[in-house]
C-alpha positions as CSV (number, residue, x, y, z in Angstrom):
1,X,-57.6,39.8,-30.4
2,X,-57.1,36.7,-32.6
3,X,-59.7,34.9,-34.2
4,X,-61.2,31.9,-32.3
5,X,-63.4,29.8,-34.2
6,X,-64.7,26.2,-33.7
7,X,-62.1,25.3,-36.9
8,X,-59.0,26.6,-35.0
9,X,-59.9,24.8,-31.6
10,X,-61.0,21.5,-33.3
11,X,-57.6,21.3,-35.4
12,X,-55.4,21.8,-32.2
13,X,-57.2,19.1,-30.3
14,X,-59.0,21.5,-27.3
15,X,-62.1,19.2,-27.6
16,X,-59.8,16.1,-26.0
17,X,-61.1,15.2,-22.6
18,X,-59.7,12.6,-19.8
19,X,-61.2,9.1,-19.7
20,X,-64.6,9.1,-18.8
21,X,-63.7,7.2,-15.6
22,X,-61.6,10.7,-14.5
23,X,-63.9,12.9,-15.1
24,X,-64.9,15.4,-12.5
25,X,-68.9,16.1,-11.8
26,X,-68.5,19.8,-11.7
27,X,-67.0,19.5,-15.1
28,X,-70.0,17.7,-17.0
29,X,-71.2,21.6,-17.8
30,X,-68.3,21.1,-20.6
31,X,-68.4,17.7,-21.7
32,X,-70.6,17.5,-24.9
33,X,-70.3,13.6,-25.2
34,X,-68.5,10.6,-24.5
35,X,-66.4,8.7,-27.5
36,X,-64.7,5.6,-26.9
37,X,-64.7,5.9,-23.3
38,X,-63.1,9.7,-23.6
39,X,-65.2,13.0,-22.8
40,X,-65.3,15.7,-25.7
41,X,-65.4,18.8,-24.7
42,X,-67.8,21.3,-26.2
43,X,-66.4,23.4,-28.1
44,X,-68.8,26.7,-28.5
45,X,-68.0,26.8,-24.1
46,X,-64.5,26.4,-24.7
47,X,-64.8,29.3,-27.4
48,X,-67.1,31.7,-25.1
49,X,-64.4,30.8,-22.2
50,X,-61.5,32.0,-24.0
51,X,-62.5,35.1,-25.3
52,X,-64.0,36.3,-21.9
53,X,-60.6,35.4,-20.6
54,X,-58.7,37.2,-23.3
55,X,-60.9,40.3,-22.8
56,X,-60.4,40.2,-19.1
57,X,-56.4,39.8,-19.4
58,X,-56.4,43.2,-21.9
59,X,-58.4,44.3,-19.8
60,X,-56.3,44.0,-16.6
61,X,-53.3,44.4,-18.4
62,X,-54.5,48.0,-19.8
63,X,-55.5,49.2,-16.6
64,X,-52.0,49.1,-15.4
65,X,-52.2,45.7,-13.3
66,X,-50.1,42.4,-13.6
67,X,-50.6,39.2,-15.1
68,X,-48.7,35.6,-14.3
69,X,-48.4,32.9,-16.2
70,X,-47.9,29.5,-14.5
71,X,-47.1,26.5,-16.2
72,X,-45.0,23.7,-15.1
73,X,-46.1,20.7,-16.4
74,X,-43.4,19.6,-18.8
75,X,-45.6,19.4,-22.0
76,X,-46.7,23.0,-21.3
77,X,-43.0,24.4,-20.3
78,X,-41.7,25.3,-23.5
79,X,-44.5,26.7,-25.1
80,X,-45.7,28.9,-23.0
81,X,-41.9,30.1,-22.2
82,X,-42.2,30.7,-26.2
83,X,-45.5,32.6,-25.8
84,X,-45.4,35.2,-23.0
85,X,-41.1,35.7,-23.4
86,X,-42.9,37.4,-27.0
87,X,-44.9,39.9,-24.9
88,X,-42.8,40.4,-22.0
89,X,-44.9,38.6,-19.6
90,X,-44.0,37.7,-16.1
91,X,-44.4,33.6,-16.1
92,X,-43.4,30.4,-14.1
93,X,-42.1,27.3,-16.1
94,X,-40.3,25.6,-13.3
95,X,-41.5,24.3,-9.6
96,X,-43.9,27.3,-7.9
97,X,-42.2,29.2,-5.0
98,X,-44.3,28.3,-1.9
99,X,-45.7,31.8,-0.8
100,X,-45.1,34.0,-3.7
101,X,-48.2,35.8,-3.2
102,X,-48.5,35.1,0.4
103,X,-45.4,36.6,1.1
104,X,-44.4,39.2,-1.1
105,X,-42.5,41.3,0.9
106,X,-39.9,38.4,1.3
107,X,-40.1,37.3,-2.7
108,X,-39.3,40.7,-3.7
109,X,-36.4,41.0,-1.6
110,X,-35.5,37.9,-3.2
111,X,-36.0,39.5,-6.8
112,X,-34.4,42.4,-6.1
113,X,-31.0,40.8,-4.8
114,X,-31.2,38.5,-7.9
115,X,-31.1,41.7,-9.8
116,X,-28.6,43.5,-7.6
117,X,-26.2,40.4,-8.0
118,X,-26.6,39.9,-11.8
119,X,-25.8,43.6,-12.3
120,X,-22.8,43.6,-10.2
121,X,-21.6,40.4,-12.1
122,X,-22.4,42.0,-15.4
123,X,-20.1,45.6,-14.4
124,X,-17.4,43.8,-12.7
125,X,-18.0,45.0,-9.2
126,X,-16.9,40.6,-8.6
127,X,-13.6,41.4,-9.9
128,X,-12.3,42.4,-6.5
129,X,-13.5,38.5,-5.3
130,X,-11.1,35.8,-5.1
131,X,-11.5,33.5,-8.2
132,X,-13.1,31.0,-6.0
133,X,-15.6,33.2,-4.6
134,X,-17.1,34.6,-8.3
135,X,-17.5,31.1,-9.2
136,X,-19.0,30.3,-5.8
137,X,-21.8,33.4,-6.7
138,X,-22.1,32.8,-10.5
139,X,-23.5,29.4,-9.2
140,X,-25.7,30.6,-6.6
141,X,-27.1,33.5,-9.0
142,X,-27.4,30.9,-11.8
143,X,-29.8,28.7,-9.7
144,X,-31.7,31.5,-9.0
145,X,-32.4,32.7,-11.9
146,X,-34.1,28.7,-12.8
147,X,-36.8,29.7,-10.6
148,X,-36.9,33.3,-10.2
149,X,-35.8,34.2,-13.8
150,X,-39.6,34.9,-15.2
151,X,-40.7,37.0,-12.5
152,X,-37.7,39.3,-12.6
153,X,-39.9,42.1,-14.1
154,X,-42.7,42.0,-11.3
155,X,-43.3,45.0,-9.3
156,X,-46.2,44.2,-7.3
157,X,-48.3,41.3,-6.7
158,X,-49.6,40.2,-9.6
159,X,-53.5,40.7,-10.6
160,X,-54.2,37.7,-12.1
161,X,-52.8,34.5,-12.7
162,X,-53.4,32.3,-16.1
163,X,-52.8,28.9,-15.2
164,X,-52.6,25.9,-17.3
165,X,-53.8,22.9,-15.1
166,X,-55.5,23.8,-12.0
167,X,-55.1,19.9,-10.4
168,X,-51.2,20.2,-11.4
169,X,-50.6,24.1,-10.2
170,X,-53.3,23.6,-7.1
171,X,-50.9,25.5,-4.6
172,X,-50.6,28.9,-7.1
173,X,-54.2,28.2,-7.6
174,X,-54.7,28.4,-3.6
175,X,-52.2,31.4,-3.2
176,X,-54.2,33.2,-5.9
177,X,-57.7,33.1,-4.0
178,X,-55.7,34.0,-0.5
179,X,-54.1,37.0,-2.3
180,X,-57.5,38.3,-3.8
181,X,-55.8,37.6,-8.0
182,X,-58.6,36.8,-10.6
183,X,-57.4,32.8,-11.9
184,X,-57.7,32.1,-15.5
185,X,-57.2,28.5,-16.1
186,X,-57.4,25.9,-18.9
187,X,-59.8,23.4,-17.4
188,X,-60.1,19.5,-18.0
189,X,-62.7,17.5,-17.6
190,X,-61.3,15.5,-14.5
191,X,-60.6,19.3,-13.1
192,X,-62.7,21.3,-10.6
193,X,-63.4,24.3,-12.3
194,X,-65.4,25.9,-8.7
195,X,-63.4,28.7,-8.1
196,X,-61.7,29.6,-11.3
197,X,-62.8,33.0,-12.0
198,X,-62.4,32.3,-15.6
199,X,-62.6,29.5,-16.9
200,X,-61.2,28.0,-20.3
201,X,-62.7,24.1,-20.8
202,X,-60.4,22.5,-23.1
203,X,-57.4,19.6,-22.9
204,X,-55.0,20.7,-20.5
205,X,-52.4,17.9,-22.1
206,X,-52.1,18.1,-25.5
207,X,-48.9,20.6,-26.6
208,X,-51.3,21.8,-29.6
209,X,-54.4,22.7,-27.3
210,X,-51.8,24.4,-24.6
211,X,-49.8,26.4,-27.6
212,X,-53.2,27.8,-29.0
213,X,-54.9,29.3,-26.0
214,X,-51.7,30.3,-25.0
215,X,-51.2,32.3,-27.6
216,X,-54.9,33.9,-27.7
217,X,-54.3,34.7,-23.8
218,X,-50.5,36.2,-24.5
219,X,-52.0,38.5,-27.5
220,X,-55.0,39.5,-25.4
221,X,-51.8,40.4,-23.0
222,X,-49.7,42.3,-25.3
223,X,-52.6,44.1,-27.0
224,X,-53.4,45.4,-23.6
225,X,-49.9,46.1,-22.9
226,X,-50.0,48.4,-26.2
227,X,-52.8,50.3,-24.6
228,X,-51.8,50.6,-21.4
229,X,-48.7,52.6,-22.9
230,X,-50.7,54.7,-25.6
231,X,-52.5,55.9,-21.8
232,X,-49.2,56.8,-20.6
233,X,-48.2,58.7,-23.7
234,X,-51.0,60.6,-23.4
235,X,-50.9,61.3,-19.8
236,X,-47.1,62.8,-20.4
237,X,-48.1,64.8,-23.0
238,X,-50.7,66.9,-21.7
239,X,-48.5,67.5,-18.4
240,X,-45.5,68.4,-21.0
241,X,-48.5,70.8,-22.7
242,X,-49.4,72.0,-18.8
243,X,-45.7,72.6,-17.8
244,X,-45.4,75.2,-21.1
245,X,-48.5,77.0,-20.8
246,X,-47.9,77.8,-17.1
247,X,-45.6,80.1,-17.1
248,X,-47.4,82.0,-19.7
249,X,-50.0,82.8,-17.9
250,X,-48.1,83.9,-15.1
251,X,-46.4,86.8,-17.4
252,X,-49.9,88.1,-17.9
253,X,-49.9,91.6,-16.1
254,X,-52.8,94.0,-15.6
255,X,-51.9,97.1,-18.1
256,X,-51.8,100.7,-16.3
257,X,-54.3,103.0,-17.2
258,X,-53.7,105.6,-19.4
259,X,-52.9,109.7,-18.6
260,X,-55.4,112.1,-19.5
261,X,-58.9,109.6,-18.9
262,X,-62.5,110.9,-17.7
263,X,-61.9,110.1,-13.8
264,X,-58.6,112.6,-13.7
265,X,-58.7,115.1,-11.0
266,X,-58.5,118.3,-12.2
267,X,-55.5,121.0,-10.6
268,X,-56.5,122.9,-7.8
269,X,-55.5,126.2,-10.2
270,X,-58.4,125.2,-12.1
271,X,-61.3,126.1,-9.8
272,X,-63.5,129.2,-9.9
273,X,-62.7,130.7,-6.3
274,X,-66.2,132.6,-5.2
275,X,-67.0,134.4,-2.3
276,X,-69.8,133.6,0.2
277,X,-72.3,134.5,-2.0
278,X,-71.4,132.5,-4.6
279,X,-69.7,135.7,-6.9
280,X,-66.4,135.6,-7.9
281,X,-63.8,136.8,-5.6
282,X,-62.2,140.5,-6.3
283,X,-58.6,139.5,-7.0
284,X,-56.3,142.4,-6.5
């Protein structure tokens, strides 16, 4: 995990709240004081908030389970894109998709014709289209991809979301707590932060504040990405080591017992023959 100290978060501006006159009651669990009419936010809770939120997200990640990143306000856009494109992390920079999480089934159809279409363009299978129609498609793919083009790599619903400003992404928020996904959000002070699993106080505006918990959250994400395959090398391996033994063990065959032991029976020629008095028999 990367270092978070009171330095880093100070020189990337995390301890800017809103105007005092925005501020949200909930949030005054955060604010350490008022300057100038703006709220500062204390630092040593924005701290403890991001590193239980970087555990949980290596966490989650490790354990095989999904994490999305949604940020569309336009300051945070391009630096999260930066961030989570690094560690191959599902994300939204553009307008949420009503129903996403609510309806899955229908999203991942959706996905899974965006991929079927961009592979067909990519091996040719257009050609056979008029010239018309394969421009027609190339645009309708291409607007696709705007929205859809982060989430491409999703599989399942995700886990967890990390969200940037819960006021701003209040519908993915909403979709998250319907679906049952953990929400890890950056938190203002004019922000509700009641029902944010985990929550991150720090400005929610500022590109440096957004870049540096980004980053903290998209290591914690990558880190647990690294485990998560170690797990899976393991897993293979010992099945590999199962797979070669078994058939060893099924050569193993019980050896016969060797001629000439104690529990022989003896030939029949062998026996004194007696009378019925027990003396030997006259032979002629």
């Amino acid at each position: 995990m990367d270092e978070i100290t009171l330095q880093l978060l100070l020189e990337a501006g995390c301890h800017f709240g809103h105007k005092a006159e925005r501020w949200h009651p909930k949030a005054s669990q955060f604010i350490f004081t008022e300057k100038d009419g703006i709220h500062i936010v204390d630092l040593a809770k924005t701290k403890a908030g991001l590193e239980a939120a970087a555990a949980f997200i290596k966490d989650t990640v490790a354990k095989g389970g999904e994490v999305l990143f949604v940020a569309t306000k336009r300051q945070a856009r391009g630096v999260v894109k930066q961030e989570v494109e690094a560690v191959g992390a599902p994300y939204f920079v553009e307008r949420w998709i009503g129903g996403f999480l609510t309806n899955w089934e229908q999203v991942k159809k959706n996905i899974d014709k965006i991929i079927r279409l961009d592979e067909e363009q990519q091996n040719g299978t257009w050609k056979k289209f008029p010239k018309h129609e394969q421009v027609k498609l190339g645009r309708y793919l291409k607007r696709l991809k705007i929205y859809y083009g982060g989430v491409l790599t999703l599989k399942n619903v995700p886990q967890a979301l990390f969200v940037v400003d819960v006021k701003k992404e209040d519908a993915s928020v909403r979709e998250g707590r319907i679906s049952g996904a953990a929400i890890v959000a950056i938190v203002d002070t004019n922000a509700d932060p009641a029902g944010i699993d985990y929550v991150i106080p720090a400005n929610d505006d500022a590109v440096g504040s957004i870049q540096f918990i980004a980053h903290v959250v998209a290591t914690a994400y990558r880190e647990g990405k690294e485990l998560r395959q170690k797990e899976i090398e393991k897993t293979n391996k010992a099945s590999e080591v199962a797979k070669t033994e078994a058939p060893k063990e099924a050569t193993i065959e019980e050896k016969p017992r060797e001629a000439g032991s104690g529990s022989a029976r003896k030939p029949d020629s062998a026996k004194a023959t007696t009378d019925g008095r027990g003396k030997p028999k006259k032979t002629a």
